[in-house]
C-alpha positions in Angstrom: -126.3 -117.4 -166.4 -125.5 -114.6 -164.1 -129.0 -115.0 -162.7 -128.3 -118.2 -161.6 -124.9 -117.5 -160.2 -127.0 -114.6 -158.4 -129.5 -117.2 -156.7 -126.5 -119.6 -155.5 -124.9 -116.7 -154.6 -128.0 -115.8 -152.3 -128.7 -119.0 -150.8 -125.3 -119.1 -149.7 -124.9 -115.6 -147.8 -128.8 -116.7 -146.3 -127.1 -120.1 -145.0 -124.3 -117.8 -143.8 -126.8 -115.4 -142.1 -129.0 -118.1 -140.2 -125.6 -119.8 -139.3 -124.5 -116.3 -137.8 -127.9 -115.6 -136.2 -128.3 -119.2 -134.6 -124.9 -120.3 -133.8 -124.5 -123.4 -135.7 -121.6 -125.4 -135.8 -122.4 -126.0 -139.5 -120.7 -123.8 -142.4 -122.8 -121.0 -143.7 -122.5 -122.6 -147.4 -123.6 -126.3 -146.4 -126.8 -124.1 -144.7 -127.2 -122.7 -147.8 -127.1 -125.7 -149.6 -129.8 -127.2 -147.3 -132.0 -124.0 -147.8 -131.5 -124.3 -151.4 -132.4 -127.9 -151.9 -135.8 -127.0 -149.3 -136.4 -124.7 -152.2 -136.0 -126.0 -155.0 -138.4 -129.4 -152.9 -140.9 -126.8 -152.7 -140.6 -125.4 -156.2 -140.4 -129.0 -157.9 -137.6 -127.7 -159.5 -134.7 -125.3 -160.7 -135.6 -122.6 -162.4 -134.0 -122.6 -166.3 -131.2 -119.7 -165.0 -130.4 -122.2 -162.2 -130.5 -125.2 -164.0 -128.0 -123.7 -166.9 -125.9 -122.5 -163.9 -125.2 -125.4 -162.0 -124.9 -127.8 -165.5 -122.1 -125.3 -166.6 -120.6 -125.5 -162.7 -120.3 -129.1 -162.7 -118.8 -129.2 -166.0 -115.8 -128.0 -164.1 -116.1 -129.4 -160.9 -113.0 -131.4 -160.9 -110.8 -128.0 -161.6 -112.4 -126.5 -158.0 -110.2 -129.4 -156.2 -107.0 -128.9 -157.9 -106.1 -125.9 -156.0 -106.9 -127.9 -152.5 -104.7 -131.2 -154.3 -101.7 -128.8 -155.0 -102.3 -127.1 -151.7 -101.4 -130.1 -150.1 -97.6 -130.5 -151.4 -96.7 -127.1 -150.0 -98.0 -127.9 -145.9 -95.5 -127.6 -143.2 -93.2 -130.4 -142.2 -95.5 -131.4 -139.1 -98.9 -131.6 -141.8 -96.9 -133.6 -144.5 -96.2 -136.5 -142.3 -100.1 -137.4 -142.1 -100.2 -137.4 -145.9 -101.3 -141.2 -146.2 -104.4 -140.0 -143.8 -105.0 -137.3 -145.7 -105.2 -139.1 -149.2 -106.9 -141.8 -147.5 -109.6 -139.2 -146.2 -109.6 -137.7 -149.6 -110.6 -141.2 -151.6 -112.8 -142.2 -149.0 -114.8 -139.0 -149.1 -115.2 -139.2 -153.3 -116.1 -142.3 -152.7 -118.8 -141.6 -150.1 -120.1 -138.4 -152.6 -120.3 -140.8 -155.4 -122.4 -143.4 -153.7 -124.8 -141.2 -152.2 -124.8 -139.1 -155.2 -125.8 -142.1 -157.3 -128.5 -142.7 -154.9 -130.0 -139.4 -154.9 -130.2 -139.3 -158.6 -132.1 -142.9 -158.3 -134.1 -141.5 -155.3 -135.2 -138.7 -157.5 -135.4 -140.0 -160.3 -138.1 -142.5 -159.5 -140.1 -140.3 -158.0 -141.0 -138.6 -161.3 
């Protein structure tokens, strides 16, 4: 498993590196998301350490946005008024992920 953790790892500081050298307006880890899914288009494929990684990862997805959930009960005065916006943007974004997830997975999946 640390292998995998290794190659995330390394696609991320790459995506951080080409946004540094190029000046993008996009964060370093969605660049090296994007380099990663090239590569693994290329490959046809995670490796097994990858594949193992990102299984166990997503097994505990939902605890990475509990600390961003809680983090919203302690913003300043000013924040907390736009909480209906916030929550709103928060649904609407799951939703979004889920549709377009599903729709990956059918995109992919058919083409095997």
């Amino acid at each position: 498993m640390l292998q995998g953790i290794i190659v995330l790892l390394l696609f991320q500081l790459l995506g951080e590196i080409l946004v540094a050298l190029t000046h993008s307006p996009i964060p370093g880890p969605v660049a090296g998301m994007l380099l990663l899914w090239l590569a693994l288009h290329i490959k046809r494929g995670p490796s097994p350490e990858v594949q193992r990684t990102a299984q166990t990862l997503v097994q505990y997805l939902s605890l990475f946005f509990l600390p961003a959930g809680v983090g919203l009960f302690f913003l300043p005065p000013e924040i907390q008024r736009h909480w209906p916006a916030v929550i709103a943007a928060m649904v609407a974004g799951t939703f979004i992920t889920m549709l377009l997830s599903a729709w990956l997975i059918r995109r992919l999946g058919s083409s095997h």
